[in-house]
Structure formats: C-alpha cells, structure tokens
C-alpha positions as CSV (number, residue, x, y, z in Angstrom):
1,X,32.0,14.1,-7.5
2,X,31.7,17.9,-5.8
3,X,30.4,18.2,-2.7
4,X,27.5,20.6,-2.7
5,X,27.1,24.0,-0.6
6,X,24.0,23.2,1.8
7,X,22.4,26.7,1.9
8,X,19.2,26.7,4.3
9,X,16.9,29.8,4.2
10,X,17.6,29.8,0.2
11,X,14.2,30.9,-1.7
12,X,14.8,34.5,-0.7
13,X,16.8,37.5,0.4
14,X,20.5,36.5,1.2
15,X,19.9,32.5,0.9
16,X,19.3,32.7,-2.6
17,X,22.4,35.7,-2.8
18,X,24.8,33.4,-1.6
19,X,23.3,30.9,-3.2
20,X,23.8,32.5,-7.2
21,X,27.3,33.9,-5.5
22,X,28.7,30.7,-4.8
23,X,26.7,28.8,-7.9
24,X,30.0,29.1,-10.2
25,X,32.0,27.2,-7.4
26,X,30.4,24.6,-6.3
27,X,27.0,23.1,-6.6
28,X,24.5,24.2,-4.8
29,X,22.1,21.9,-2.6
30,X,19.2,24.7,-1.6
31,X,16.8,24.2,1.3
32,X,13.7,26.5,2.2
33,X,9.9,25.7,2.6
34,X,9.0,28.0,-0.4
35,X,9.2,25.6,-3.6
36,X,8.3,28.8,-6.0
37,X,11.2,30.8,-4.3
38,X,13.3,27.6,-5.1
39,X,11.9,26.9,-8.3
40,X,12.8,30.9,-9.2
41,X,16.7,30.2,-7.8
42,X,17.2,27.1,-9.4
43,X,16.5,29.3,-13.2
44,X,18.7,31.8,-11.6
45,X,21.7,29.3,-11.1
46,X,21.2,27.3,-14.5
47,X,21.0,31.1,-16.2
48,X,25.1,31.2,-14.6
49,X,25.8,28.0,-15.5
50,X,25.9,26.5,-12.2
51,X,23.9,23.9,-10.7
52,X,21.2,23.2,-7.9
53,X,19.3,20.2,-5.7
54,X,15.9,21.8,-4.3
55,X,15.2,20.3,-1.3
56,X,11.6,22.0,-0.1
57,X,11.1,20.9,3.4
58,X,10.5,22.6,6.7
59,X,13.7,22.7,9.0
60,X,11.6,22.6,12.0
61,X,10.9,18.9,11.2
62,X,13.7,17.0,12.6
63,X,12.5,13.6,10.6
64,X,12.9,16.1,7.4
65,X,16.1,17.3,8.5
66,X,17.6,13.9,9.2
67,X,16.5,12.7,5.9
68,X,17.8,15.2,4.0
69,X,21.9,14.8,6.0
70,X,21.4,10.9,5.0
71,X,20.6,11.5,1.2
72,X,23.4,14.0,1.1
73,X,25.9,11.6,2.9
74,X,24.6,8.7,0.6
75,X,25.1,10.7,-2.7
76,X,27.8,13.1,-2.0
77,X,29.6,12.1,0.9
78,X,29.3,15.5,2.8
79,X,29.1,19.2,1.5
80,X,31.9,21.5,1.0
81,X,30.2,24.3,3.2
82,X,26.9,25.2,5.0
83,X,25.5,29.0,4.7
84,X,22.6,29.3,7.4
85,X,20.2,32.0,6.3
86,X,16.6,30.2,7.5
87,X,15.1,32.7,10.1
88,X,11.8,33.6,11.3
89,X,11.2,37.3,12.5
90,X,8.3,37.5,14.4
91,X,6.1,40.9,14.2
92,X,7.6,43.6,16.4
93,X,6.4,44.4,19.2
94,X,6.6,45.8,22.9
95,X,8.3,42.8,25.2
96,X,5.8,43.0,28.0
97,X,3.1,42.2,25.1
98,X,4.9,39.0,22.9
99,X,2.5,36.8,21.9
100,X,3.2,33.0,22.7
101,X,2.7,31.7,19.5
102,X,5.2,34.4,17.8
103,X,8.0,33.2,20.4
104,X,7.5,29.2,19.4
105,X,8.0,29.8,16.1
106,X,10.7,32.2,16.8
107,X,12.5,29.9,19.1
108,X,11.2,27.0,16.3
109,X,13.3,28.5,13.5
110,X,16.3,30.4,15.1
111,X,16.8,28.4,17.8
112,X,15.6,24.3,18.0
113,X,16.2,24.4,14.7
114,X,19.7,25.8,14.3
115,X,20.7,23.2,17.0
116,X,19.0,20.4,15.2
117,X,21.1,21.5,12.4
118,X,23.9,22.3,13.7
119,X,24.2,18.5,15.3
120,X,23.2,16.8,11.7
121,X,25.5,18.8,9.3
122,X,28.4,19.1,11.2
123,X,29.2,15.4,10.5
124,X,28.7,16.1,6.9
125,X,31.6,18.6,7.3
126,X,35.4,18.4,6.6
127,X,38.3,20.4,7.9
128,X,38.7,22.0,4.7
129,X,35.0,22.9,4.7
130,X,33.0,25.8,6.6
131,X,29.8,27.4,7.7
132,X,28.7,30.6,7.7
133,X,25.8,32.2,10.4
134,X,24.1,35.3,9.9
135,X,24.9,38.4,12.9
136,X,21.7,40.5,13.1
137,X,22.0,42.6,16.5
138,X,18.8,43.5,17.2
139,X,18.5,42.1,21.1
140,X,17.8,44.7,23.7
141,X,16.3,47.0,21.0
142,X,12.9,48.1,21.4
143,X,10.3,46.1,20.1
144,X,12.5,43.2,18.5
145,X,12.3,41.1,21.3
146,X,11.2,37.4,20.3
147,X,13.4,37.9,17.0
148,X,16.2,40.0,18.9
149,X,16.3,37.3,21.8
150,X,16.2,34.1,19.6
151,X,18.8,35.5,16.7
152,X,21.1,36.5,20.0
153,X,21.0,32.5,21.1
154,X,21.2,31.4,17.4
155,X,24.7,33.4,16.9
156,X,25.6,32.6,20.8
157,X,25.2,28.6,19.2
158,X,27.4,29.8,16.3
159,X,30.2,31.5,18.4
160,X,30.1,28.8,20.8
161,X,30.7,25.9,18.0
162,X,33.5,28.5,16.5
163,X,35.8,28.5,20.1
164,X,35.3,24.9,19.9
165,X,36.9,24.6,16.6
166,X,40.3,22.7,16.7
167,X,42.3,22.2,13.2
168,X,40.3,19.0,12.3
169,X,37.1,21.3,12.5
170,X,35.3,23.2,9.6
171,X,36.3,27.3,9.4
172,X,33.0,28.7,11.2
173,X,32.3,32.2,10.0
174,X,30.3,34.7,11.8
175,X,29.2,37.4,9.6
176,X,27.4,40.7,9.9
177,X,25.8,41.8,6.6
178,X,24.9,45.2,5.8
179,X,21.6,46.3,6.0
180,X,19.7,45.0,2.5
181,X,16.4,45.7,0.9
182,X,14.7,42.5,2.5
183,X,11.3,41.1,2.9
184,X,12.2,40.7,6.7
185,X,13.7,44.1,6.6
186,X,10.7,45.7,5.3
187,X,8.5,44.4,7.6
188,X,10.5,45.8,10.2
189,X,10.8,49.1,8.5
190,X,8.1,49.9,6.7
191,X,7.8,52.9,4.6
192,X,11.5,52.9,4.6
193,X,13.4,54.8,2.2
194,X,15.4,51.5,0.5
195,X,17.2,53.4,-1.8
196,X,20.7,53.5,0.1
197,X,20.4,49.6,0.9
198,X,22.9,47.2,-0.3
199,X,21.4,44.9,-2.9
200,X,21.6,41.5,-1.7
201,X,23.7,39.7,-4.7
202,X,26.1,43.1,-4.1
203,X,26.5,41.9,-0.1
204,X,26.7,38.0,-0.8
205,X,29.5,38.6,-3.1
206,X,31.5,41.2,-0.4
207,X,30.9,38.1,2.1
208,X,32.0,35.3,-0.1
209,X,34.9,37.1,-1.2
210,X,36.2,38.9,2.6
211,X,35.7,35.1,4.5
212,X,37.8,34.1,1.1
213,X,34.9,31.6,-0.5
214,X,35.2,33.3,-3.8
C-alpha cells in the first residue's frame, strides 16, 4: 500500500496547490479545519484521478493531532512526505499596538503547533521521505509583527530540524514561493493589483518539480 502525502494547511491557497500537484503521485492524506475547503479538494483530486483522506481537525489540538499520526501509522505505516502549509496571519498592525489574543493564535498555529507536529510526524517519516515548510520573510517589516515574528520561529524550527538531518533522516526542504493571489495575501494587501501574481497550481508545480517531487 502507498504511503500518503500528509499535507496540513490543505483547504486553501498553496495546501490545496501542492495538494492537486502531487495528487497523480501519491495519495494524498489532507488536513485543515475547513471541511468545505476539503470537501472542494477532494472533487479536485478525484477530477485528476488521484486520491484523498480528509482529515478535518484543528492542529492546535494536540489530542487531534496525535490521533490522526496513530491512524496513519496503523493504516499506512508512515507517509511518503509532509508539505506544512497551516498558518495563521494575524491582522497587521503597528508592533507597539499587537493585540494579545492575535499573538496566541499566532504563536498557536505557526509555532506550538508546528512543534507539536514536527515531534508527531517525524516518526511517520523514512529516509527516502521528506517535508517541505513554507519561507515567508516578513519579520522586521512594518506592521507584520505577530505573523512576521511567529513565521520567523516556524522556519528557524524547520532550518534547525534540516542541519540536524543525517542520511537516515527525511530530505527537509525549505522553500520560498513566489508571491500568489492568496486569501492571506490579500488581506495583507488589499486593493492590490493581483494581476502579475503567480497562480498557485502554476507555483506548486515549480516547487514540486525544482525540490525534484515531480
């Protein structure tokens, strides 16, 4: 039996890219809190002929998360690779005025979360497998500061895991995508003129196919 690709973050925006990018190789196990948005991906994916496993939880539940690594490890051994793509971006705003409760959920999702993760999948990982996390550098610029701070830790987590990679340890891939016509992205850039952004499905399949998953 395949292993599956354990995409978190998959209902939307480059989740769900990678997601229908990587459908024809493998099948795909997707994660996100938005069961509509996962509902919509799985059609997507049957439409290509590939397959899905919706898995609708919230990755800041650790009792959710550790559920879902024990089914996958009871029915499929392990997964074949892990794309990260959950985030939260918290409104912008100026640092000296960052509202408490946008920072805990910021730190929730990016950070806790990704470590949770991180700790859980890992074991569900071969050497010949991989994980991919998302580069977004937006700390130290004005106004992104609880989304520019937390992403920053999240791909500090990421880099760290990747120098302590040996040859019995998954390939870790650090990317940094192009900037895309987003739901986050237009909430940080409203009014924007989208036009010369990179579709998503057009920038999943330039990162599948440069880190050599296609």
């Amino acid at each position: 039996m395949e292993k599956p690709i354990l995409i978190t973050g998959a209902s939307r925006g480059l989740g769900a890219a990678m997601a229908e990018t990587l459908c024809t190789t493998r099948p795909i196990m997707a994660v996100a809190r938005t069961v509509g948005g996962l509902e919509d991906l799985d059609d997507r994916i049957k439409a290509k002929g590939g397959s899905a496993t919706l898995a609708p939880i919230d990755i800041t539940d650790p009792d959710a998360v550790t559920h879902l690594c024990n089914s996958i490890a009871g029915r499929w051994g392990g997964v074949s690779g892990w794309v990260h793509a959950a985030v939260h971006a918290a409104p912008l705003s100026p640092a000296t005025m960052t509202g408490a409760k946008d920072f805990a959920k910021s730190t929730a999702v990016n950070v806790t979360a990704t470590v949770d993760l991180m700790g859980k999948v890992a074991p569900l990982l071969a050497a010949d497998s991989w994980a991919m996390f998302f580069d977004d550098p937006r700390a130290g610029q004005k106004f992104f500061g609880a989304y520019g701070a937390t992403k920053a830790a999240q791909i500090a987590l990421a880099k760290s895991w990747a120098s302590e990679a040996t040859t019995t340890s998954p390939a870790i891939h650090i990317v940094a995508p192009a900037p895309m016509p987003t739901a986050i992205r237009a909430r940080f850039f409203p009014g924007e003129d989208r036009t010369p952004l990179t579709p998503t499905l057009v920038e999943a399949a330039r990162l599948a196919t440069e880190t050599g998953l296609i």
